[in-house]
N, C-alpha and C positions, 0 to 999 in steps of 0.2 A: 504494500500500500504506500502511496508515494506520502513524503510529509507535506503536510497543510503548507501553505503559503498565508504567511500573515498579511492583513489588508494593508495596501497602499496610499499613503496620506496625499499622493501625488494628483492632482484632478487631471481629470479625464477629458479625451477629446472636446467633446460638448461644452465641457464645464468650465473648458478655458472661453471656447467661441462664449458663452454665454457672459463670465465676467467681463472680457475686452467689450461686449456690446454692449453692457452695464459702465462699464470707466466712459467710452464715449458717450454714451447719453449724458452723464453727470458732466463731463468737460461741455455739454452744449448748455445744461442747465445755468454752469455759473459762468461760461463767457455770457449768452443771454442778457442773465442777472444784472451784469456790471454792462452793457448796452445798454438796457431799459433802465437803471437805476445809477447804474455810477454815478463818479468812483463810491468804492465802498470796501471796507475793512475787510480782514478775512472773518472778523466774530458777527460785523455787518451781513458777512453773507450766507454766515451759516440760519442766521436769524429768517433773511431773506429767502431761503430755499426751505429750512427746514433740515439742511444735512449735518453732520455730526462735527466738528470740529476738526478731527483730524482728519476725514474726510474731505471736506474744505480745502484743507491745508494740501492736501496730495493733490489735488485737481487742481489747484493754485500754483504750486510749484512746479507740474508740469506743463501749464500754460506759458508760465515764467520761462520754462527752457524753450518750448516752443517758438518766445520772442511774440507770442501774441498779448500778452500784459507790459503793462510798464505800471513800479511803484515809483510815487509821489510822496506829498506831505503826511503827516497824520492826522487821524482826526480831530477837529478839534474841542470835541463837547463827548468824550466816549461813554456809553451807561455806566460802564464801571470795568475798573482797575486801569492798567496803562492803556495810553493810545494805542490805535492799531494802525499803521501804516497804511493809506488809502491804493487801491488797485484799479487801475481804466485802462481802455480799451487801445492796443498801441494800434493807432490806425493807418500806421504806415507799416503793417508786417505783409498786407499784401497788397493788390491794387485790381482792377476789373477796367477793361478796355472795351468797350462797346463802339462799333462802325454800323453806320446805316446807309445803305445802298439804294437811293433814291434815282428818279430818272433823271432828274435836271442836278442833282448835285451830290454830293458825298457829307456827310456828318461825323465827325468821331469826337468821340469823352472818355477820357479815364477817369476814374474814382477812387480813392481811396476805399479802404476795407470799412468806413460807417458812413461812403456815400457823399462824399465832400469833394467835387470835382477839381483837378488840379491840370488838366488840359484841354485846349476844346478846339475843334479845327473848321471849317467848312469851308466847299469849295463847286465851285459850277463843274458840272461833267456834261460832257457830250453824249446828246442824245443816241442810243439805241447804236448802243458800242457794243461789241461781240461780248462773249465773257470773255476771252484771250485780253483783249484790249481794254477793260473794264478792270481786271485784275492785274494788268501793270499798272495802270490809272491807277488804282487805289494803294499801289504798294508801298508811296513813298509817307501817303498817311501813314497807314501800319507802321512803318519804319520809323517818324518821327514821335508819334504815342508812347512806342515802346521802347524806345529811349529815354522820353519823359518819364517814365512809368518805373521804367529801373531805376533810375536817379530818386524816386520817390518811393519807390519801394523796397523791400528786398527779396521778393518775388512776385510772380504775376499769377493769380489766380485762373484768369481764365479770360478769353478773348469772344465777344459774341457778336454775330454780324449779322445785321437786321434787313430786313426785305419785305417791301410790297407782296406777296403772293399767298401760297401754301407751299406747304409742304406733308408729302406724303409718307406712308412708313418704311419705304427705304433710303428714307433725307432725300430724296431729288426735288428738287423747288423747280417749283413753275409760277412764272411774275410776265403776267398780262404787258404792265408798264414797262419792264425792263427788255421785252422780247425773248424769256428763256422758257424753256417747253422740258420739264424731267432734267435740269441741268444736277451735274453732280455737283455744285458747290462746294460742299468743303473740298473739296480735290484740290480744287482754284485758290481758294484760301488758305490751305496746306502749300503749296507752293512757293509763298511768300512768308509765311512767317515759322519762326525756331519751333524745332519738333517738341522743343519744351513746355510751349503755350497750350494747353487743353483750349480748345475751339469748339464753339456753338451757333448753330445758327437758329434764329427765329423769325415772326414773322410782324410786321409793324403795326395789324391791327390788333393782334393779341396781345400784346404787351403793353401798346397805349391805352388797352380798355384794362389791363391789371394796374398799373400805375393812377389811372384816372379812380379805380375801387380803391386803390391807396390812398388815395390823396382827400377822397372821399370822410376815410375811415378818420386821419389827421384833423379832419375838419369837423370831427364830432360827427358826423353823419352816415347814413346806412342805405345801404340799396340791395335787397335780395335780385334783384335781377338787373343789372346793368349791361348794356347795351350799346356798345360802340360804334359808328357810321366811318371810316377814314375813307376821306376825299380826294383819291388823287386821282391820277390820270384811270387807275382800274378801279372804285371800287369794294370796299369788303367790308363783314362786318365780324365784328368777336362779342362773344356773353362772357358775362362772370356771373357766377349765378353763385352765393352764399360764399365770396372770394373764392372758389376754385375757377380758373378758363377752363369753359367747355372748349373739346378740341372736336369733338366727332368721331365715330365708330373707324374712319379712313383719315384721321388727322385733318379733314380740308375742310372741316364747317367754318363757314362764312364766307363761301367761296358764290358771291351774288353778282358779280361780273356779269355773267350773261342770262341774265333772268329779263324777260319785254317784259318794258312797262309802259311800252305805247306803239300801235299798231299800225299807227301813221307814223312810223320813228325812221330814223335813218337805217341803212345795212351798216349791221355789223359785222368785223373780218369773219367771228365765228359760223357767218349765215345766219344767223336771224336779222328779224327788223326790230328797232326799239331797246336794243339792252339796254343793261344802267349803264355799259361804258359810253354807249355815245349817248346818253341822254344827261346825265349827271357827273362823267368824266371831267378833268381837271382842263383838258383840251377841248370840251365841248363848252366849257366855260369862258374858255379865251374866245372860242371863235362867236357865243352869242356876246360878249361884252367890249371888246377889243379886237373885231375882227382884222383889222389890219395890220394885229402882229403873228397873226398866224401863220407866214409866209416863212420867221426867222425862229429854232426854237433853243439857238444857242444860249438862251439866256438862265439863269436861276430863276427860279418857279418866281420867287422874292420878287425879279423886277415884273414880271406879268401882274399879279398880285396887286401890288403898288400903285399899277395904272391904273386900276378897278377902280381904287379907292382914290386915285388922283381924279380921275376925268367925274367920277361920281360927285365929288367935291364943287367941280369945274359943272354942276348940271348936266353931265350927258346923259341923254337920253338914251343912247343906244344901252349905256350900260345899266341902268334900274330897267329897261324892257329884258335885259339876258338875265339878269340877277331873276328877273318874276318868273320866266322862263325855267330856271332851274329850281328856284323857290319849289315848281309847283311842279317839277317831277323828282326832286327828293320826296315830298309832300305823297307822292303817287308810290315811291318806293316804301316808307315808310308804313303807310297805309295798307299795305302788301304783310309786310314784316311785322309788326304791335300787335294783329292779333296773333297771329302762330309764336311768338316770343314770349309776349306778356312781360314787356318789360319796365319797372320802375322809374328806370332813367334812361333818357336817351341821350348820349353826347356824339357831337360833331367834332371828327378831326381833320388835318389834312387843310385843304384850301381854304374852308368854313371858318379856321381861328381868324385868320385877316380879314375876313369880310362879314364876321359877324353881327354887326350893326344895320346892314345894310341884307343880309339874309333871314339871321330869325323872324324879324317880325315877318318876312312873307312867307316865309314857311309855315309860323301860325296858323297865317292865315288861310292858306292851302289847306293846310289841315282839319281846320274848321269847318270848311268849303266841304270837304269831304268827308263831313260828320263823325270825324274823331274827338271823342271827347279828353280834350289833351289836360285836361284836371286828374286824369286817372294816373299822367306817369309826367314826367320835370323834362325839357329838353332844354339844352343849351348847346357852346363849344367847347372844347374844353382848356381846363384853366393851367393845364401845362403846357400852352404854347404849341409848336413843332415838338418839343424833346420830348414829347410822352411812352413813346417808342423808345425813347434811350435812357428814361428811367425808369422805367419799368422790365429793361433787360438789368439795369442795376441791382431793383428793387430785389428780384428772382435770384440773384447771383448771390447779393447779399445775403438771403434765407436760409440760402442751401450751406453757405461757409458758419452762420452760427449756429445752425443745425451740427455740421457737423466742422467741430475746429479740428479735429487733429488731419483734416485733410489739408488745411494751408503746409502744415510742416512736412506733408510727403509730396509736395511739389519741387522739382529740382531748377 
């Protein structure tokens, strides 16, 4: 009979997976913590979680090595016994680089690791450039970001590159605006930047409608369903429905491009008559308000825009007859969209922020016209400007790194 073998104090496969997934939670608990509350003591934050002291202290200290804390002062009023040397959030241990790949221009911001931008770029691109040539374009952005970003960081989290379209579940993006059909993107953008960067791409109505439920949330207020419009040259809309993005069962919800909403509408490339892109499109707004700059489209959307609002100033006619014009086939899309949605809020992005004075109220009015009763749900522009897309790629970066910190320090 063999002799017994005494038990092993040693844990067990599992038991390890299971503590390592318990030490990271707790490192997200108290980076969190000291985000929403800092700085704060280490007995500050045992109070504030609820965790044990020496607990605390081991989650602390290896934050400390990680280079995501930095101590400061002590406190200066402590409940009791000596002060405790106060702990915040070192927000230069990593940084977040966001590029948006618009038709008429280019966008990029870095961030700091709590969201405090320390570089910003923009620049007019040439219309309906290949990806080949769209991805040298953009390379010299990339190149000077990530330069800034190193100097301000000591690593880079992650690089996200935003785009008008959808994207499907094998990442191939397809962007109406930008002319690309199934493109492999990140291919493109692997190209150009260090194998070191983790790279993401998303899409600009969905993240301007998460940013807008953020900003929402900041401003004390609430929307179970919100509902974003972005106005560019294609089109599309994104839900947040109780802060998650609905994506869709195939990634492409809000893919409204080529939906008719008018039977007497122009042809569309896709073959129909009437879709949103030629009726409510960014170019079908130049051509009813400013037709005679339709001819040149080398310009940034900015100075199209500008002239809306110059010549509207100046009394033209032409332009409050295009402005009613599109008034009342957003009005017609809209119409379309609020009952199958049911949504709270409706905001405008895209073209809509600069011409909002001279758009809501006829869009109201459209609305009315067509017996919606628009007391049931709030519509505006919205109040992040153009950068709602690129804070809101922030906003997401941000979650995922205090979710989980010890993934800043296995970035090389």
């Amino acid at each position: 009979m063999p002799a017994s073998k005494s038990p092993s104090n040693k844990p067990k496969n599992g038991e390890i997976l299971e503590q390592s997934g318990l030490r990271r939670h707790n490192l997200g608990i108290i980076f969190r913590a000291l985000r929403d509350s800092g700085p704060l003591s280490r007995a500050q934050l045992a109070n504030a979680t609820g965790m044990t002291k020496p607990g605390v202290n081991n989650i602390v200290d290896e934050l400390l090595e990680r280079g995501l804390l930095t101590q400061g002062v002590e406190e200066s009023k402590p409940e009791r016994g000596r002060p405790g040397v106060l702990l915040t959030i070192n927000a230069q241990a990593t940084s977040i680089i966001v590029i948006e790949l618009r038709a008429f221009y280019t966008a990029i911001i870095a961030f700091d690791l709590l969201g405090q931008e320390f570089y910003r770029e923009r620049a007019t691109t040439s219309y309906n450039l290949t990806p080949e040539e769209r991805t040298t374009e953009v390379a010299p952005f990339l190149e000077r970001a990530i330069q800034s970003a190193t100097r301000q960081a000591s690593r880079i989290a992650k690089l996200i590159v935003v785009f008008p379209g959808i994207i499907d579940a094998e990442l191939k993006v397809t962007s109406s605006s930008l002319n690309w059909q199934k493109l492999e993107l990140m291919q493109y953008v692997k190209n150009v930047v260090p194998s070191s960067i983790p790279i993401e791409i998303n899409t600009v109505a969905k993240l301007a409608a998460f940013a807008e439920y953020e900003n929402l949330l900041k401003e004390n207020k609430t929307s179970k369903l919100l509902m974003h419009l972005e106005l560019g040259i294609t089109p599309g809309i994104a839900v947040v429905q109780n802060g998650e993005i609905q994506l869709g069962a195939n990634l492409s919800m809000g893919n409204i491009a080529h939906i008719s909403i008018n039977e007497h509408g122009k042809l569309c490339r896709c073959g129909k008559i009437g879709c949103t892109e030629t009726e409510i499109g960014f170019k079908v707004l130049i051509e009813n308000t400013c037709p005679d700059l339709v001819k040149d489209w080398s310009k940034d959307s900015e100075f199209y825009l500008s002239e809306i609002i110059s010549r509207a100033k100046n009394g033209d006619d032409v332009v409050f007859k295009g402005i009613d014009l599109i008034a009342q086939s957003i009005a017609t899309t809209l119409a379309i969209l609020i009952p199958i949605l049911d949504p709270d809020r409706v905001i405008l992005g895209g073209y809509a922020v600069r011409i909002t004075d001279l758009l809501i109220p006829r869009l109201k009015h459209h609305l009315e016209k067509k017996n919606k009763d628009i007391s049931s749900f709030s519509i505006d522009t919205s109040a992040l400007d153009t950068d709602a897309a690129l804070f809101g790629a922030c906003i997401l970066a941000q979650a995922e790194l205090f979710n989980s910190p010890h993934s800043i320090s296995e970035l090389t």
